[in-house]
MMTF fields as JSON, N, C-alpha, C and O atoms, coordinates in Angstrom:
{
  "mmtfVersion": "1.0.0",
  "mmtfProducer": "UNKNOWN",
  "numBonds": 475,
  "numAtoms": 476,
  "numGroups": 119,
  "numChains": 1,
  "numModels": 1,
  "chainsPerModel": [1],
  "groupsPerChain": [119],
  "chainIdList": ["A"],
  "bondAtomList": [4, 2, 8, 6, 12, 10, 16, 14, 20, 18, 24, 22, 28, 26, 32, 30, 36, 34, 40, 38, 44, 42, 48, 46, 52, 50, 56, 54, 60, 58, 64, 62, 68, 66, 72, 70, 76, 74, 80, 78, 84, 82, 88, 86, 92, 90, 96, 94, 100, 98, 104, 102, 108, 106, 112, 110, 116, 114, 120, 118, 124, 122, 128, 126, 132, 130, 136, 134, 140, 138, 144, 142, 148, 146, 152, 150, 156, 154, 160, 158, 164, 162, 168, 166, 172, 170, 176, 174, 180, 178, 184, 182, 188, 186, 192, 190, 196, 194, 200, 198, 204, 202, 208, 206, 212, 210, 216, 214, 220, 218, 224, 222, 228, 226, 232, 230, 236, 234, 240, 238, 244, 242, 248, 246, 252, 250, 256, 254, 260, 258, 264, 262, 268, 266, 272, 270, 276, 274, 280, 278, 284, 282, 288, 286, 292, 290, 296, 294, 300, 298, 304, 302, 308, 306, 312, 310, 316, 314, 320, 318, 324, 322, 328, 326, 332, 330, 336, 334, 340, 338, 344, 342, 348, 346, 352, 350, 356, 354, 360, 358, 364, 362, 368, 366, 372, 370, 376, 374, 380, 378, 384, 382, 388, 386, 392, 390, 396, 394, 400, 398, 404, 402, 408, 406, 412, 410, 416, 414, 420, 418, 424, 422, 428, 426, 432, 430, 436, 434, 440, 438, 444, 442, 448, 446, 452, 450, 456, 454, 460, 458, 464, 462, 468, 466, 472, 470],
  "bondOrderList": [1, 1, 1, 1, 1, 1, 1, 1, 1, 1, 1, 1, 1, 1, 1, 1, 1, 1, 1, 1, 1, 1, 1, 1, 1, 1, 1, 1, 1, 1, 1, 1, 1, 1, 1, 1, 1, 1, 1, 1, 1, 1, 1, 1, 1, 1, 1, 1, 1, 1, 1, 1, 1, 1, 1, 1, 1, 1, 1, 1, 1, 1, 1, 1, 1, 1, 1, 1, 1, 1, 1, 1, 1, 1, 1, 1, 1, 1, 1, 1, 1, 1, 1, 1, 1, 1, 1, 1, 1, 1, 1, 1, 1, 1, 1, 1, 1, 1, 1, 1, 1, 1, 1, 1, 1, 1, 1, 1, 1, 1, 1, 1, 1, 1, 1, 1, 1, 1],
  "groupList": [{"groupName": "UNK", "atomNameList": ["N", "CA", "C", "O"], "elementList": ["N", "C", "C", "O"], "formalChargeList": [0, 0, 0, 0], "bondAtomList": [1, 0, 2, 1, 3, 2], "bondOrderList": [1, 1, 2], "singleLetterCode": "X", "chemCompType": "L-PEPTIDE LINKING"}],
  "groupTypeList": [0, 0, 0, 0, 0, 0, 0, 0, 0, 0, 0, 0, 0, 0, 0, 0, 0, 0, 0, 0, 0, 0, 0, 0, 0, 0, 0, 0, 0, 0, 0, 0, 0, 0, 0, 0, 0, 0, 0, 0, 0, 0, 0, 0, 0, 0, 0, 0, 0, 0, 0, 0, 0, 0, 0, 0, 0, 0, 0, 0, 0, 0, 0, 0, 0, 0, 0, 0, 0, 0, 0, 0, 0, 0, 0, 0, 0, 0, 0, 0, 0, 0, 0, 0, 0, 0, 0, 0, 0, 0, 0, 0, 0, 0, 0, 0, 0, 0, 0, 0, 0, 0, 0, 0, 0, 0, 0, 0, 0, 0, 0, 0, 0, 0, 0, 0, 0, 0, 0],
  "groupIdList": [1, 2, 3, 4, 5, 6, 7, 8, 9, 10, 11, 12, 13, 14, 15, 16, 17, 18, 19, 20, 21, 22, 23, 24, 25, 26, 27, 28, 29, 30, 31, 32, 33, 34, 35, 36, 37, 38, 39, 40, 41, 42, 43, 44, 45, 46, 47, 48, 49, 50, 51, 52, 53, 54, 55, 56, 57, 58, 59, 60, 61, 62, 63, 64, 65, 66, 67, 68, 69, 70, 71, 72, 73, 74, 75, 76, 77, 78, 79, 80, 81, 82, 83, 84, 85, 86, 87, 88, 89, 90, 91, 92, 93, 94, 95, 96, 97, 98, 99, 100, 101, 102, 103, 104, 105, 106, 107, 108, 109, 110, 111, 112, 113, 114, 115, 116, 117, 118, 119],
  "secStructList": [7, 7, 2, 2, 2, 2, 2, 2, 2, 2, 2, 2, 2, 1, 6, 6, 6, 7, 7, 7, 1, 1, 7, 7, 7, 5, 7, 7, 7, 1, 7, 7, 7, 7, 7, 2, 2, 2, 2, 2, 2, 2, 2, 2, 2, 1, 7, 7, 1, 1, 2, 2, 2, 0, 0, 0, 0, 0, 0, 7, 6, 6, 1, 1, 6, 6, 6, 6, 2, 2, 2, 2, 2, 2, 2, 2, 2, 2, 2, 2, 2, 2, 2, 6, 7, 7, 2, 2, 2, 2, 2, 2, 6, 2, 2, 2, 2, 2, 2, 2, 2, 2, 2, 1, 1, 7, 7, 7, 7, 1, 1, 7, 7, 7, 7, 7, 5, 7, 7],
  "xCoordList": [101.901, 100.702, 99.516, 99.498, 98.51, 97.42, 96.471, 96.78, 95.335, 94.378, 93.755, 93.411, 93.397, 92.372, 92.777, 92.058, 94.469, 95.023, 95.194, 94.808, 95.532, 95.927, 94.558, 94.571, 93.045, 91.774, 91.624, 90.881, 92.009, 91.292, 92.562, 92.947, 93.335, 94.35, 93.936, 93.833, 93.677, 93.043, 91.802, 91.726, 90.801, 89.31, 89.466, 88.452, 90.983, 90.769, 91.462, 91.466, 92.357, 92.739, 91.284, 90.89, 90.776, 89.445, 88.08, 86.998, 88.317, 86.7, 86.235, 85.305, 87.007, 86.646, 86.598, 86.032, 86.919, 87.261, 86.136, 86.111, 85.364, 84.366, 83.049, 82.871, 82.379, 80.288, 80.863, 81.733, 79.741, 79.976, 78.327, 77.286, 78.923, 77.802, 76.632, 75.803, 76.686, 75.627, 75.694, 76.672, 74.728, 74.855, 75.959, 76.65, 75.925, 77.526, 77.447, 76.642, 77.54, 77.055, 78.354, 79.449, 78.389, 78.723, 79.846, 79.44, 81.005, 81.987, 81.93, 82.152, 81.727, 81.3, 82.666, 83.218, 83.297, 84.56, 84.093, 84.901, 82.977, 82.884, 83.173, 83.231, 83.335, 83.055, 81.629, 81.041, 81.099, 79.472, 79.041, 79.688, 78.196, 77.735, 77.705, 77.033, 78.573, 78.192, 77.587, 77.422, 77.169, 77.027, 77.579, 78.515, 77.374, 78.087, 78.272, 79.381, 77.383, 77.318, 78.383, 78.823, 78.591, 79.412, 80.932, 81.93, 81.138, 82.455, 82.444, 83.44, 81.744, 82.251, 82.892, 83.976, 81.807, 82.284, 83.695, 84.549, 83.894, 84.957, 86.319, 87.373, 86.065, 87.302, 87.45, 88.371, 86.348, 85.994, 86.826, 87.667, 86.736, 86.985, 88.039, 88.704, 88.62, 89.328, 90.933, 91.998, 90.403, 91.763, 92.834, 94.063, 91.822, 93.124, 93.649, 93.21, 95.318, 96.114, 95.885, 97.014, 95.14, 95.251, 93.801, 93.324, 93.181, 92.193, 92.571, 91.757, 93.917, 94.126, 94.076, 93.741, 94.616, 94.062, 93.159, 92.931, 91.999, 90.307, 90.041, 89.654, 90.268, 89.461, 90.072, 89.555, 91.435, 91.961, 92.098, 92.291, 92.066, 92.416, 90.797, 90.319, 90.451, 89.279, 87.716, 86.816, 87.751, 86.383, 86.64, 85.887, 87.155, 87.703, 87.451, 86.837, 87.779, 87.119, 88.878, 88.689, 90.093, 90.697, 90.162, 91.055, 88.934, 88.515, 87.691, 87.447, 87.389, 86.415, 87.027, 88.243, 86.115, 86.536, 87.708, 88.856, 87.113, 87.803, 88.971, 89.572, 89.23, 89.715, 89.43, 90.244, 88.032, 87.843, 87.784, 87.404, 88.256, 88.282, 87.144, 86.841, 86.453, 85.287, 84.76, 84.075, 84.967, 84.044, 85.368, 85.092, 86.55, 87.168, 86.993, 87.146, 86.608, 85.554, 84.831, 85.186, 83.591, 82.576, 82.607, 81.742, 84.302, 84.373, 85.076, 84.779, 86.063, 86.575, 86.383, 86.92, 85.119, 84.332, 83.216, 82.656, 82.7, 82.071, 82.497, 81.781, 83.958, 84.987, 85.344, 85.131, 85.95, 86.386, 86.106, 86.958, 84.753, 84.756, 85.193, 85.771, 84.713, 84.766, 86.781, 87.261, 87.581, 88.747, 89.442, 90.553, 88.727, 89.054, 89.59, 89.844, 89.64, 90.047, 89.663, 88.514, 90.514, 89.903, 89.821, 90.218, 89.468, 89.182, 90.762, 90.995, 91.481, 93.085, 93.707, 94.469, 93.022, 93.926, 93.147, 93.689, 91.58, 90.746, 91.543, 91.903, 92.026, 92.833, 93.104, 92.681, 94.42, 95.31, 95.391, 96.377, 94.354, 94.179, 93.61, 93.456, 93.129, 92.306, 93.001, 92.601, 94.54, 95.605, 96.646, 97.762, 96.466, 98.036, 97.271, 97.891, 95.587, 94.882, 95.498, 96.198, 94.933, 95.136, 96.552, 96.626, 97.587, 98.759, 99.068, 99.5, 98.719, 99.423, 98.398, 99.012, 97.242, 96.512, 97.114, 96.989, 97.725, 98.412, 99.569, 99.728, 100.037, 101.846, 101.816, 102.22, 101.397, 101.227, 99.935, 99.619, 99.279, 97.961, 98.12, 99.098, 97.083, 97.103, 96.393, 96.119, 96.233, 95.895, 94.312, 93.84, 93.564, 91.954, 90.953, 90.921, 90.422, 89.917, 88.698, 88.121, 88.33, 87.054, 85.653, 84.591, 86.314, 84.863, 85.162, 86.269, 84.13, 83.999, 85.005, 85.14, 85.697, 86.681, 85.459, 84.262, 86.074, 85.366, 84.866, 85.529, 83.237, 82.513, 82.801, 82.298, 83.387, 84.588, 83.066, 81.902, 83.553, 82.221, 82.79, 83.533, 82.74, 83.041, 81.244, 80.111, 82.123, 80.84, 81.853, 81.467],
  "yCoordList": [128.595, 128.745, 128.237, 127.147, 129.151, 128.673, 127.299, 126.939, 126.678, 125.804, 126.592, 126.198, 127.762, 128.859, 129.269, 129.307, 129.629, 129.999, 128.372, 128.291, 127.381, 126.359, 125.459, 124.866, 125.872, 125.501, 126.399, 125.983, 127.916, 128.971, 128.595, 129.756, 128.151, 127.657, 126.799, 127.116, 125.459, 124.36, 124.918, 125.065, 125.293, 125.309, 126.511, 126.846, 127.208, 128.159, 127.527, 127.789, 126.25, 124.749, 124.06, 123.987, 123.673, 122.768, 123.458, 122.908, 124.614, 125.16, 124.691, 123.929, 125.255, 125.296, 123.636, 123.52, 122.605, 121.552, 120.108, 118.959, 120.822, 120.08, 120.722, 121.75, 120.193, 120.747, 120.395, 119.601, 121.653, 120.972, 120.39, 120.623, 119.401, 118.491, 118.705, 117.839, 120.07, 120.664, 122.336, 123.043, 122.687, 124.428, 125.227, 124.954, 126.125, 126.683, 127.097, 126.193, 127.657, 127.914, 128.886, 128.47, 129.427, 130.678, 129.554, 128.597, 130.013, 129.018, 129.666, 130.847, 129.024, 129.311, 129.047, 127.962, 130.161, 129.902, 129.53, 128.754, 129.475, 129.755, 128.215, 127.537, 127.771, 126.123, 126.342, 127.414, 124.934, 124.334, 124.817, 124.357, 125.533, 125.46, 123.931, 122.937, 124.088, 122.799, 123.057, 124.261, 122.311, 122.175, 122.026, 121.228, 122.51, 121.895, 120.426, 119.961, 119.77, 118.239, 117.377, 116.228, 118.66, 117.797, 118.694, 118.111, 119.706, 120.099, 119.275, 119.68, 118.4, 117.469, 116.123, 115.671, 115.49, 114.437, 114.453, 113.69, 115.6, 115.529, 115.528, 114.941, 116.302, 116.362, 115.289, 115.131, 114.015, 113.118, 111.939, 111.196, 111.814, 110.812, 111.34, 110.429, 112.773, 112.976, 112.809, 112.635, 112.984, 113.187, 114.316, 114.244, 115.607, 117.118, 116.911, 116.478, 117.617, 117.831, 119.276, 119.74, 120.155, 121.808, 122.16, 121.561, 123.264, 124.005, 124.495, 125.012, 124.584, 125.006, 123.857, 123.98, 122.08, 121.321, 121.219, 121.056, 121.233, 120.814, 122.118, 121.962, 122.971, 124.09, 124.374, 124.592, 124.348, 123.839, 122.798, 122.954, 121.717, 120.644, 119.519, 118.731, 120.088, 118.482, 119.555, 119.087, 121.153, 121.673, 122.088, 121.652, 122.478, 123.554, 124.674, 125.272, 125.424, 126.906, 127.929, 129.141, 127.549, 127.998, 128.193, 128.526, 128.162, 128.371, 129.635, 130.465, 129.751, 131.199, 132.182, 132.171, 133.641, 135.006, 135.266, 135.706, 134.923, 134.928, 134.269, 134.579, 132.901, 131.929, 131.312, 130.59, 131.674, 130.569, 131.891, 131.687, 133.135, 133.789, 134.02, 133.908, 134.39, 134.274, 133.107, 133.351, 132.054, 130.805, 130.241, 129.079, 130.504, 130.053, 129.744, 128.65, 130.925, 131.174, 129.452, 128.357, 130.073, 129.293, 127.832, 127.01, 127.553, 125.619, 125.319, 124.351, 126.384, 125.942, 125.749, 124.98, 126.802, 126.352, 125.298, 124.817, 124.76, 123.813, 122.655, 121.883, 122.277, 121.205, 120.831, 119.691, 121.818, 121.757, 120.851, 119.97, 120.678, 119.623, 117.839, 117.01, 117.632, 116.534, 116.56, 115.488, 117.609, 117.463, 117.513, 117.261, 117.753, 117.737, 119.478, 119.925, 120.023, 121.904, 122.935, 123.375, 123.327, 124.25, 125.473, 125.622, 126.404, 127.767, 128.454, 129.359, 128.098, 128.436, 128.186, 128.889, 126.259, 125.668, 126.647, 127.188, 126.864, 127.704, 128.538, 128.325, 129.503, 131.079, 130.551, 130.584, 129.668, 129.447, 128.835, 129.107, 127.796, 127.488, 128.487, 128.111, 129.52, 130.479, 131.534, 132.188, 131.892, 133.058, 132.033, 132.356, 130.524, 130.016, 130.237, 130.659, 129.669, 129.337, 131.134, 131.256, 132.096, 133.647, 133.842, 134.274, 133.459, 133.23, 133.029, 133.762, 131.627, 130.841, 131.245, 131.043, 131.674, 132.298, 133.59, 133.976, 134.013, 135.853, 135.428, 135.883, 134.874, 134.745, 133.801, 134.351, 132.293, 131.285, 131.0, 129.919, 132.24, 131.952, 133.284, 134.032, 133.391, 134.383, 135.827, 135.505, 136.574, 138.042, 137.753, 137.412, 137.87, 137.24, 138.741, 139.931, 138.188, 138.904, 139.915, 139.511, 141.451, 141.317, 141.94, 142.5, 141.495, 141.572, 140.379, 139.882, 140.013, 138.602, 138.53, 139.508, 137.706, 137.902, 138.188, 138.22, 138.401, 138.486, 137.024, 135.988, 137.225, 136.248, 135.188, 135.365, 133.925, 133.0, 132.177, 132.478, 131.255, 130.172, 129.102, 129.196, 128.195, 126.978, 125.886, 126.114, 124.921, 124.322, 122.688, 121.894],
  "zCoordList": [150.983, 150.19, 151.01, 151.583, 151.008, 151.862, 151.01, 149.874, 151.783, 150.79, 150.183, 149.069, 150.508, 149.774, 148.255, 147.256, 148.434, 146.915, 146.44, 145.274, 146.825, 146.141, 145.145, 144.066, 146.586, 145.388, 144.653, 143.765, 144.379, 143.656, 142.687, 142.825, 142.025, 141.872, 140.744, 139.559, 141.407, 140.666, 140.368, 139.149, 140.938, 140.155, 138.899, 138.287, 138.525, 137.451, 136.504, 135.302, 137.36, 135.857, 135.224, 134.06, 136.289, 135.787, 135.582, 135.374, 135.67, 135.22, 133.793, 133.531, 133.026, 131.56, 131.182, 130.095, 131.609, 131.733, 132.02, 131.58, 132.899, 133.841, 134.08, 134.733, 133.637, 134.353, 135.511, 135.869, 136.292, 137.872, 137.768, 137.154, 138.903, 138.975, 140.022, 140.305, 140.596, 141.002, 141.349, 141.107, 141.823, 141.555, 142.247, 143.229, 141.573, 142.629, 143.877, 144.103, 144.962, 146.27, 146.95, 146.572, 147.364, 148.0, 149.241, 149.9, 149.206, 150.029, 151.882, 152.15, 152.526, 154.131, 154.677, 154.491, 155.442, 156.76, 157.467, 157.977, 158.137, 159.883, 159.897, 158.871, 161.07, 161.804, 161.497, 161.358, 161.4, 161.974, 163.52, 164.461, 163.711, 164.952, 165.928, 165.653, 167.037, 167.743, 168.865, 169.057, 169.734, 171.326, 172.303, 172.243, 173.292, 174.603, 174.661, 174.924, 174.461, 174.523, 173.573, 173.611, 172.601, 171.608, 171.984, 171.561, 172.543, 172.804, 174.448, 175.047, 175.217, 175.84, 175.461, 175.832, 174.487, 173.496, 173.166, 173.618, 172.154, 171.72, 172.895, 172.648, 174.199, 175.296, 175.83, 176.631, 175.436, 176.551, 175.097, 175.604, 174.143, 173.164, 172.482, 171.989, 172.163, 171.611, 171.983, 171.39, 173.44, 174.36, 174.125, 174.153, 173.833, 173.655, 174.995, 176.06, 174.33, 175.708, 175.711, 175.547, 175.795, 175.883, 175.218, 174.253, 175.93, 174.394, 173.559, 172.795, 173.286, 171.507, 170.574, 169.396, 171.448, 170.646, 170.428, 169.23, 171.361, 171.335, 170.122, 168.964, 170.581, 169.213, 168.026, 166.93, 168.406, 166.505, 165.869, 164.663, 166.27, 165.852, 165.697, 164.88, 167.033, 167.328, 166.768, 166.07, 167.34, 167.089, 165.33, 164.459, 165.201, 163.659, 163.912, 163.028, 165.139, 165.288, 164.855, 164.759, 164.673, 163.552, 162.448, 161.67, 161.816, 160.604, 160.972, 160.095, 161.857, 161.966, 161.965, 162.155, 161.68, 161.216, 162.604, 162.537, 163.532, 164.758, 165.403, 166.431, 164.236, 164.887, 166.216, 166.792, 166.773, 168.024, 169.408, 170.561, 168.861, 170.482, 171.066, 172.254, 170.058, 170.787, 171.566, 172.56, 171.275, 171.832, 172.555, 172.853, 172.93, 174.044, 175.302, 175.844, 175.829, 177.255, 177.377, 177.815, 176.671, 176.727, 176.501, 176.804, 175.636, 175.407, 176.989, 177.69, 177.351, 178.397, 179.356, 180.153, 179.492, 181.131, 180.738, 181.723, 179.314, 179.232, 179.547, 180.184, 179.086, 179.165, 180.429, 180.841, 181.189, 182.693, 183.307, 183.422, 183.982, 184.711, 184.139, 184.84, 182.701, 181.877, 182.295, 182.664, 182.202, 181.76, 183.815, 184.282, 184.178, 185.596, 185.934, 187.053, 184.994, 184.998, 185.983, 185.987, 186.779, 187.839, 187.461, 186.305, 187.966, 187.326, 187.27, 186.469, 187.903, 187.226, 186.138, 185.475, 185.87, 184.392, 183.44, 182.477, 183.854, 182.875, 182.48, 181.322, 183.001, 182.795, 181.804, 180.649, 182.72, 181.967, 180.831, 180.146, 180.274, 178.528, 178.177, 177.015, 178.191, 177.67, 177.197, 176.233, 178.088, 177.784, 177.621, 178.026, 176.961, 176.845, 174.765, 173.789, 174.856, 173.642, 172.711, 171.706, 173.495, 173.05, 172.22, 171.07, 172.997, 172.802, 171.588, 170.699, 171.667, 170.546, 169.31, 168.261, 169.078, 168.194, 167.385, 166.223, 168.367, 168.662, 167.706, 166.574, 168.066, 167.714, 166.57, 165.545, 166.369, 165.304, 164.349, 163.852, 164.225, 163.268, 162.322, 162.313, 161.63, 160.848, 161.78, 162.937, 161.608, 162.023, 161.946, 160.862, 162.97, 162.714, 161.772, 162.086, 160.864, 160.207, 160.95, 161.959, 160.256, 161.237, 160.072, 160.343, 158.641, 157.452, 156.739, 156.533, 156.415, 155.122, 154.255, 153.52, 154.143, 152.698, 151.608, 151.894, 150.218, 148.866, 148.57, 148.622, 148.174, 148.076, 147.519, 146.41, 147.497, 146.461, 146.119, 146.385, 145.556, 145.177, 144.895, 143.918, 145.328, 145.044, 143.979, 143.555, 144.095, 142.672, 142.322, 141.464]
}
């Protein structure tokens, strides 16, 4: 069971139940936009062993429409030097990251799910 069915789940126990205590708002997948500065931070304090940890685990870019392929490239050659990464380990987290996206994630979407709302 995903978190998605398990809150749409509970919020159709507690609607009738509870005022929400502020306006309802349209529920967002993507990750937060970050920075370079902060996808160093995190390689430098987090201590990922791989970029599938740093972007699933430490960035949240498993949450995007994409799950992260898009912005693979761009964390890994940001990271590199911070992680000591030569343009080989690059490839290689980049088609080990593809991989394990491919085979152990869900199928990456490529339209909005239906508008949910949380409140």
């Amino acid at each position: 069971m995903t978190h998605r069915r398990v809150a749409r789940r509970l919020m159709e126990r507690v609607r009738n139940r509870c005022e929400p205590s502020r306006p309802i708002s349209p529920a967002i997948y993507e990750a937060a936009p970050l920075s370079g500065d902060e996808f160093i931070f995190n390689a430098i304090t987090e201590n990922p062993n791989s970029l599938c940890d740093l972007m699933l685990r430490r960035l949240g870019y498993g949450w995007d429409l994409d799950q992260g392929r898009s912005k693979a490239l761009h964390v890994a050659e940001t990271v590199a030097p911070s992680l000591e990464w030569s343009t080989t380990r690059i490839e290689q987290e980049i088609d080990s990251y593809a991989k394990h996206v491919g085979e152990a994630r869900r199928r990456p979407s490529t339209s909005r799910p239906e508008q949910e709302t949380i409140g």
